[in-house]
N, C-alpha and C positions, 0 to 999 in steps of 0.2 A: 504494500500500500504506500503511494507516493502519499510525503509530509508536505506540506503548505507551508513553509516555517521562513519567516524574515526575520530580521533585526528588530524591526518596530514591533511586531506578532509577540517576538521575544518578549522584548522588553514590554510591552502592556501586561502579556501574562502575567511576568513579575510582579508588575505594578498592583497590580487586581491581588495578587496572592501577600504581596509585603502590607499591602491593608488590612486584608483579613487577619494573616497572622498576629501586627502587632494590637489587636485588640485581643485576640485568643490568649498572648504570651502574657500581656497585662494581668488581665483580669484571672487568670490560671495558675499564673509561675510568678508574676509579679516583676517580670522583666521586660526591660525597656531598651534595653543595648541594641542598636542597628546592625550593629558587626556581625552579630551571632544572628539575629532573626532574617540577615540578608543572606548570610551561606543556609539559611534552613531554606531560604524562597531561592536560591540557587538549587539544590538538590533534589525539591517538587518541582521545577519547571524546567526540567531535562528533557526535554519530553522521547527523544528519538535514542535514549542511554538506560540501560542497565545499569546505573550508576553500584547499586549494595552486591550486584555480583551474583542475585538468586538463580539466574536459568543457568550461568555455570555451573552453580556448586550441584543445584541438582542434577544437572546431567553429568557431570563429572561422577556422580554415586549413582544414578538407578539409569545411565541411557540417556539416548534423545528421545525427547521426551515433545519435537512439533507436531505428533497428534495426539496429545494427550488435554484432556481437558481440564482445566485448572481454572481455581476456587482463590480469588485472591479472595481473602477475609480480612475485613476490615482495610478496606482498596484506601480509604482517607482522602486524599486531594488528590489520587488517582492517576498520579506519573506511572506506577509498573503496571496497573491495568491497559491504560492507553500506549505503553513501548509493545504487550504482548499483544493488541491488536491490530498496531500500526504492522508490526513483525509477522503476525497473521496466524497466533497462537488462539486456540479456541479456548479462549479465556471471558467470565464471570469477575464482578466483584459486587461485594454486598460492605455496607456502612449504615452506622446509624443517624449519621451527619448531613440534612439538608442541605446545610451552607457549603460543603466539601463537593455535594453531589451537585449544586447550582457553578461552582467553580468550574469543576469537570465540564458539565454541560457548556458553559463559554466555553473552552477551549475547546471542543470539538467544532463550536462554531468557528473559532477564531483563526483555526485553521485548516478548514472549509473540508474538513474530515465528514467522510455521509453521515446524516442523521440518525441512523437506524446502529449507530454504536453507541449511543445517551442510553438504549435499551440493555446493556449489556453491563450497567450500573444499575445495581440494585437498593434500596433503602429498607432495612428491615426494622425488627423491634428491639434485634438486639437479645434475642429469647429464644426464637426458632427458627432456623434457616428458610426461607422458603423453599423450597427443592423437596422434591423425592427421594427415596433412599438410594442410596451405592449410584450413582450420576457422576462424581468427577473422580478423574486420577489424580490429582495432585490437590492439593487445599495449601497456600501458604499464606501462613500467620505473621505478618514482621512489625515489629515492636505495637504486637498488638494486645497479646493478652495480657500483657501488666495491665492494659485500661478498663477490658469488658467487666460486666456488672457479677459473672460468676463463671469463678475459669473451667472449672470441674462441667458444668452445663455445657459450656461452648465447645469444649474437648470431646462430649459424648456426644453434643449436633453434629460437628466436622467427622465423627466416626461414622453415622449415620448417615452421612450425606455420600461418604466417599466408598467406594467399590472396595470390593475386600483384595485385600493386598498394594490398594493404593497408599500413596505417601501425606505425610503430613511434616512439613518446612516449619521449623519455628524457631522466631529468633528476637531474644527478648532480654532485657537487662536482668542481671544474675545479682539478688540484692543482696542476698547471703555472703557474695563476697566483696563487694564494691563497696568503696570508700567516697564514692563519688555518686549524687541523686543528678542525673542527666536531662530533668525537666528544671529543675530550680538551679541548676547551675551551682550546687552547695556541695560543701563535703557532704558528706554521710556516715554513717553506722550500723554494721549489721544487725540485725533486730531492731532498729528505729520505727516503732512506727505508732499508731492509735493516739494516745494523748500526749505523747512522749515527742512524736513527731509532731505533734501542733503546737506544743508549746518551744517546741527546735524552731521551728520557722515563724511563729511569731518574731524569736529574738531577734531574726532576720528582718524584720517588718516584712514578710512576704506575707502573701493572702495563703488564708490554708484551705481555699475550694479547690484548689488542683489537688490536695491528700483523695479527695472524694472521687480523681481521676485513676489513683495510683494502686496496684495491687501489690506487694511487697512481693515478688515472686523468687525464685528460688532454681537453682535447675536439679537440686535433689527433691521436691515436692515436683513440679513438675513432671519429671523422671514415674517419681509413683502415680499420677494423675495417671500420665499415659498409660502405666502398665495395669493400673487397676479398671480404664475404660477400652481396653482390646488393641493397645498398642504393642509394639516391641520398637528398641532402637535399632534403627540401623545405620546411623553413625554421628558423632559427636564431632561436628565442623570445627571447634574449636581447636579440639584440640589436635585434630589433625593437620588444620592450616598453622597454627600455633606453636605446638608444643612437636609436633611429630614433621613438621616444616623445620623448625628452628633446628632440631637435633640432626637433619639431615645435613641440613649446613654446614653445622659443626664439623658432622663426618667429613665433609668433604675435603674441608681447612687443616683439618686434623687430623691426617688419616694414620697414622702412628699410633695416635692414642688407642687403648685399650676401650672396650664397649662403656662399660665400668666410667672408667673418666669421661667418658662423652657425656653419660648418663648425668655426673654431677654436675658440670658445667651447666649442661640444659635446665638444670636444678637452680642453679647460681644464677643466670641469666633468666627466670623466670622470678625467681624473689628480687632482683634488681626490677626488672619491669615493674612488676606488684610494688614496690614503692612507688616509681617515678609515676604512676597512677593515682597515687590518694590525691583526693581534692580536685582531679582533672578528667577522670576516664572514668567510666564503669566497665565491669567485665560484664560476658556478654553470655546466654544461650544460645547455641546455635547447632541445634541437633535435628537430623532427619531421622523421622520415626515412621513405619511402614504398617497398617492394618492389619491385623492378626485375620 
């Protein structure tokens, strides 16, 4: 599918999306910084990029995957739903956001995309998929289940909805080990959270209605989510690009070294990240889990 895309086309989208957002970030996170809220409307109005890398990584683990049918959940302001159909992947997205879904809607017009892809955005309640059962091969969740209103519920819908032995992509801030809250821009604390966390961001003067956005998630409660609603994993992106990336390196640089001292280094260079992280990064969920 040929893009429409100009300079001016660009820059309006932006425009249109830097409004929305700084009223969202305000009244949300309580941030006002342009710098930060202009790389966030930089990386929603991508529109013809993969930017996070999702149709790699899953193909790289289960195949090509261009006829498969795929469940963006919680699509948001709708950049990877409209790359996988610009791209011509038979792709869905479901949000509970009218303003996110009236965005989308402009940018389809504004880039004289056919009308009959505004259908292909869905608005639900946020409770029950609209969909039939076993319908898509893929469902990917990205940094969406920290928000939904019950993650356990949303895990058993996307089981539901998807075909047995189809995949489930999720990739979500890991609070159990981050030092860093990725909406308020604030350090953090593991276990932070309920009154403890409102009265943390008070001290901040930040507004605490984005806590009501937030799920404290985990990737060992998630892990059992999955495997107690008909999951299994089939592989932990993390630590593959990460920890089993990084060690390969080593080998390479190192190739003398005993397995043993590669092992520790990758040890040593992973507790050095884990600091240079507090107060600026959160670690991440980013595991593919496949339908029992």
């Amino acid at each position: 599918m040929k893009l429409n895309e100009s300079n001016i086309t660009r820059e309006k989208i932006q425009n249109i999306l830097l409004h929305l957002l700084k009223q969202e970030y305000k009244e949300l996170w309580g941030i006002t910084e342009e710098k930060h809220i202009s790389h966030i409307v930089k990386i929603h109005s991508e529109i013809g990029q993969d930017l996070t890398g999702n149709i790699n990584r899953l193909s790289s683990e289960i195949g090509d995957i261009s006829n498969k049918r795929i469940l963006d959940f919680g699509c948001g302001w709708g950049n990877f739903l409209l790359y996988c159909l610009i791209n011509r992947y038979n792709a869905l997205g479901v949000d509970i956001s009218r303003t996110r879904f009236r965005f989308f809607s402009s940018v389809i017009d504004m880039l004289e995309l056919p009308r009959e892809l505004k259908s292909r955005y869905i608005i639900y309640d946020g409770k029950t998929l609209p969909f039939k059962e076993e319908i898509f091969d893929i469902v990917l969740a990205n940094q969406v289940l920290e928000h939904v209103e019950n993650i356990e519920n949303s895990i058993r819908e996307i089981n539901r909805v998807l075909k047995r032995s189809g995949f489930l992509y999720v990739r979500s801030p890991d609070y159990s080990r981050s030092f860093f809250e990725p909406h308020y821009k604030l350090v953090w604390f593991p276990g932070l959270k309920g009154k403890f966390a409102k009265t943390y961001i008070r001290f901040f003067r930040k507004p605490t209605k984005g806590l009501n956005h937030i799920n404290f998630i985990s990737k060992g409660k998630l892990i059992n989510l999955l495997n107690e609603n008909g999951f299994e994993i089939l592989a932990d992106m993390e630590r593959k690009i990460i920890l089993d990336g990084r060690k390969e390196k080593i080998r390479e640089k190192v190739k003398f070294l005993p397995e043993s001292a590669i092992q520790v280094l990758n040890k040593a260079y992973e507790v050095f990240r884990q600091v240079r992280m507090i107060g600026k990064q959160e670690n991440q969920i980013d595991i593919i889990a496949r339908k029992i």
